[in-house]
N, C-alpha and C positions, 0 to 999 in steps of 0.2 A: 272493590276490585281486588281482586289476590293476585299476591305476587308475582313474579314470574320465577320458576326455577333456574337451577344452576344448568342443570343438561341442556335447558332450551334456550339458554342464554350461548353456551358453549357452541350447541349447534348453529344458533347463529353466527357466530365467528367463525367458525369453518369455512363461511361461503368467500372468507374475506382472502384474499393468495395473497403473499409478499411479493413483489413483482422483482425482488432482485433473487429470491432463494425458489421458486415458481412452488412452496409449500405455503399451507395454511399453518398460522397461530397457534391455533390449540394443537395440532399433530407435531408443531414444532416447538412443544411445552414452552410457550413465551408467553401465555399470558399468567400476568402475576396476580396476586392481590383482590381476587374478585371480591366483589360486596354487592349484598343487595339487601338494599332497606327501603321494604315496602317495594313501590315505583319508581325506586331509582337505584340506577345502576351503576358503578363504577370497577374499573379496574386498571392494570398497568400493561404494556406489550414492553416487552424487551428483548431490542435487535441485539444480534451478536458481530454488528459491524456499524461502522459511524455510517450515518444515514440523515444529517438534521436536514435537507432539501426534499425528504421525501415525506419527515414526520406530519406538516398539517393535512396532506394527501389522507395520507394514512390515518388519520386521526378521524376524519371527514370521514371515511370508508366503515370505517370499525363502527363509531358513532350510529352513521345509518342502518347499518345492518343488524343491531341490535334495536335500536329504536324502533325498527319492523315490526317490534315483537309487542303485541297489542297490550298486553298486562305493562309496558313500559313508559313510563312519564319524562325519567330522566336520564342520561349516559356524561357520564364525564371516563375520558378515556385519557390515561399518562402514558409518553410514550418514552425511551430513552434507548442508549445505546450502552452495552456489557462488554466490551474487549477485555478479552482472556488472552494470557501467554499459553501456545501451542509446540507439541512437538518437535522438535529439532534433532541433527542426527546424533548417533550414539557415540557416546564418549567425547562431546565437545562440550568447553566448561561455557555455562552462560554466561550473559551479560547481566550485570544489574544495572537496574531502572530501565531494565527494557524487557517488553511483554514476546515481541514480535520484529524478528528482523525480515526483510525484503530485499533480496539482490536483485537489483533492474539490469541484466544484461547483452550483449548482443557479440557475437562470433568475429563481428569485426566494427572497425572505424566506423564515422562519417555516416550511421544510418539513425544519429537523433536521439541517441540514448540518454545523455544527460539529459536534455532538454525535457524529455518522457518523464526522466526519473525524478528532475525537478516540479516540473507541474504536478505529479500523481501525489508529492509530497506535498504538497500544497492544497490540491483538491480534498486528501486523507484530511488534513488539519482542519478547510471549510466545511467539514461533512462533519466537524467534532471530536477529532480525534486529534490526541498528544505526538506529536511526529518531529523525528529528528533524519539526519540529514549527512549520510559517512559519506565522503567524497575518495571512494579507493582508487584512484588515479594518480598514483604519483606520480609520475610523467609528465602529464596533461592534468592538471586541476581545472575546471569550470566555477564547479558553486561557488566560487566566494563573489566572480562576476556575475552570475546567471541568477543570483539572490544579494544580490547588493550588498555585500560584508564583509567589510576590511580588517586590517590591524590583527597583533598576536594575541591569544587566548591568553585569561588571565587565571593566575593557580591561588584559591583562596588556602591551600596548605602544605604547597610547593612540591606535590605527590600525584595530585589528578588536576587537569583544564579543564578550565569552565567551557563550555560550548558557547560559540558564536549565535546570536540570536536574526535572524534575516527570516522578514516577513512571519513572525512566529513560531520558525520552525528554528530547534536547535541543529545548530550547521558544526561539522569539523571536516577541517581539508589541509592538505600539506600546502596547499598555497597560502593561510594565515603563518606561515614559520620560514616563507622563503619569499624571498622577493621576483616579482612577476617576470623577470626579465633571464630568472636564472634558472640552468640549466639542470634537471638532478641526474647526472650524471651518475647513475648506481648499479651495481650489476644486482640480481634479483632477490639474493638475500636478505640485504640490505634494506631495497624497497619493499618486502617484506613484512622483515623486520619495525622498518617506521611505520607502517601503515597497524604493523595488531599494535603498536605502542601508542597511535591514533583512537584506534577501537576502545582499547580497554585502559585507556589514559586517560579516556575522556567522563567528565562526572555527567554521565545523562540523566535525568531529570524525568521519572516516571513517565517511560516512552509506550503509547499503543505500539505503536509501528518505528520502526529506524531503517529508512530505506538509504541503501548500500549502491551508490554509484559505482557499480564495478569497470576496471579497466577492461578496454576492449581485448577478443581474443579470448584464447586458451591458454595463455603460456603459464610460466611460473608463477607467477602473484595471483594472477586470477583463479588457479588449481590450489595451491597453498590457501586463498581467502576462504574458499569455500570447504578444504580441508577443515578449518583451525576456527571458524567460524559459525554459531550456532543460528542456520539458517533456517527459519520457520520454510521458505517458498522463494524459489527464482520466476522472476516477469523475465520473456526471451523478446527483446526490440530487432526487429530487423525491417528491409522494406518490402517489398513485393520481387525488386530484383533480382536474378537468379543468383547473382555471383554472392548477393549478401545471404541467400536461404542457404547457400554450401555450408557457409559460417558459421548461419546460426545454429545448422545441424549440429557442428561440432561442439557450439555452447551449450546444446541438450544433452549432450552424449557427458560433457563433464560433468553437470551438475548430476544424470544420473547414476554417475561411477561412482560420486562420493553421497548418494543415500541423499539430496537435498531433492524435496519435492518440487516437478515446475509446474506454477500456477495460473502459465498460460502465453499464449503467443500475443504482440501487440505489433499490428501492421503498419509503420508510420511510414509515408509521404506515400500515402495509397492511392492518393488524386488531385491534380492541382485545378483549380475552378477560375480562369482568366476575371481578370476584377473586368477588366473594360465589357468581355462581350459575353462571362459564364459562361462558354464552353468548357467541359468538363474533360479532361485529359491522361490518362493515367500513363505519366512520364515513366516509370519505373518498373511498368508491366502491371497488371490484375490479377488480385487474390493470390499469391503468393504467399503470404502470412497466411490464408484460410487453409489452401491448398497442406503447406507444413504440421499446421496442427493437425488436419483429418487425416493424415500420413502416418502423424505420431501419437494418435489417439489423445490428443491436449486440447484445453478448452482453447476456442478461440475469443480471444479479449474485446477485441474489438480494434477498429482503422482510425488513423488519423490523418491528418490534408495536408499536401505541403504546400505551406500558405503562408504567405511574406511576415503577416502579423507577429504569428508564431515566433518566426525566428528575429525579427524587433525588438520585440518585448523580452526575450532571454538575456540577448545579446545589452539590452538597459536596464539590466538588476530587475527586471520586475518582470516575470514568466506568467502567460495569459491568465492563469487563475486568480491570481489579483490585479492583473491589470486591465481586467474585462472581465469581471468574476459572473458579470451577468449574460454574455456574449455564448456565441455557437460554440464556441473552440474548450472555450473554461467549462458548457456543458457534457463536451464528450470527454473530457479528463478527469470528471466528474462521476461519468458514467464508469469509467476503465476504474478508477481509483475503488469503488462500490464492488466494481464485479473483482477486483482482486482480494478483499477483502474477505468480502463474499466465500472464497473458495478458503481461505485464511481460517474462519470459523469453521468451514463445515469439515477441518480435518480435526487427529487428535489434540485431546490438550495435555498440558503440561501438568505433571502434577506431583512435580520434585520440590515444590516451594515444601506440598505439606506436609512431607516424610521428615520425621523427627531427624538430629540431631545425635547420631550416638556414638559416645565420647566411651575410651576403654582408661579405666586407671589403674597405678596400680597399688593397691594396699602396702601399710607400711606394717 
């Protein structure tokens, strides 16, 4: 029996689509490492987003679609995930140990953002990905409750803090440096001020992704963050409600002003579904999150349910994705977490790591 070639091997992968990028493999140069000895085949695909709930699908897929190929005895297929640090705007100085930041924000209050921004950090991490966790709310801190993690950061060299570790994800928030009771009374400089000493204080630890709870609104902190912060992509949370789309217009209109890409609209409490009798209900109004993106030509993310669970499991340190990592809720944060990702790689990349170095001296 003769071989099978390369072409006919390739062609076969073609027929295979990523179902989160809707390209094939070989057009989207991910397959690595081919080999063929004899009747047997083997190679590697490599996503350019954490994906491990999709890998044995896809493993299964590729496998049979070569294996079709009658000159073939055997296919071992590797599959793994590449996150790269991507474009951010100009003239803002990066972060080290971080590839990828994420601002999760929304035009105003009360429409669910942290909550969002918690679980999508959580879902990034179950999908394989190294994820950390800025809580920029000075005002209002959540995460240290909403991921279970108390007490002040520790300084292994009394110059940068160790991050807070909850549920796997490195966490920093002004709520580990104040007590929960107290008030930060600060005019905007200030909070500010402590929040990039949060950011760039903190020693983060070879992050994919560092998603960025941003405070609610437009005002001064959340325009100064996205200023002075090297933002890969802002997630826009709002509900379907009219008075929060006003809002969240204005949160697109900021991060447009300052050059930060946004990667998409996320509809939460799109529909509540009665536990007693499943009637389906959209308290908050329909499609309003769809309606905003196709207005502002932005991907639409995808909806989420406003569902008792949901807000339980935040409010008890532990947010649906590990507390139900196998449930309906933890899959569609799974889903949202994939498809932001997703738009993450398929922008530019960064590529100021590999530009030399060049020092002027001067001769004696």
């Amino acid at each position: 029996m003769t071989a099978p070639t390369e072409a006919r091997v390739l062609q076969a992968l073609q027929t295979v689509v990523d179902p989160e990028t809707g390209q094939d493999f070989v057009t989207g140069k991910q397959v690595k490492n081919l080999r063929i000895n004899g009747a047997a085949v083997s190679f590697d695909v490599e996503l350019g987003y954490p994906g491990a709930s999709l890998h044995e699908g896809l493993r299964m897929r590729l496998e049979a679609a070569v294996a079709g190929i009658p000159e073939v005895g055997h296919v071992t297929v590797g599959i793994s995930s590449q996150i790269t640090a991507h474009a951010v705007q100009r003239g803002v100085q990066l972060l080290p140990g971080v590839k990828n930041i994420i601002a999760v924000a929304s035009g105003k209050g009360g429409v669910g953002k942290s909550t969002t921004a918690a679980n999508l950090a959580l879902a990034l991490a179950a999908e394989g990905a190294r994820v950390g966790v800025l809580d920029a709310d000075i005002y209002g801190p959540s995460m240290p409750q909403m991921l279970g993690v108390s007490g002040a950061p520790e300084s292994l060299d009394d110059k940068l803090m160790e991050p807070k570790i909850g549920h796997g994800l490195q966490v920093m928030s002004i709520g580990f440096l104040v007590n929960d009771d107290q008030a930060m009374i600060w005019r905007g400089p200030m909070a500010t001020q402590a929040l990039e000493q949060l950011l760039r204080q903190t020693r983060w630890q070879d992050l994919d992704y560092l998603i960025v709870d941003m405070p609610p609104g437009t005002g001064d902190i959340a325009l100064t963050l996205s200023q002075r912060v090297p933002v890969t992509g802002a997630v826009i949370v709002t509900t379907p409600q009219d008075i929060a789309l006003i809002d969240a217009k204005k949160g697109l209109k900021m991060f447009e002003k300052v050059g930060v890409p946004i990667l998409g609209i996320i509809e939460n409490m799109a529909v509540h579904v009665c536990t007693n009798c499943g009637h389906a209900e959209h308290i908050f109004g329909a499609d309003g999150g769809r309606k905003l993106a196709e207005q502002y030509g932005l991907s639409y993310l995808g909806a989420l349910p406003l569902a008792m669970p949901i807000r339980e499991q935040a409010d008890s340190g532990r947010p649906t994705v590990v507390a139900d990592p196998c449930g309906e809720h933890a899959a569609l944060y799974k889903s949202l977490a994939r498809a932001v990702a997703v738009k993450i790689a398929a922008q530019a990349k960064d590529y100021s790591a590999k530009f030399p170095t060049i020092t002027i001296s001067k001769n004696s």
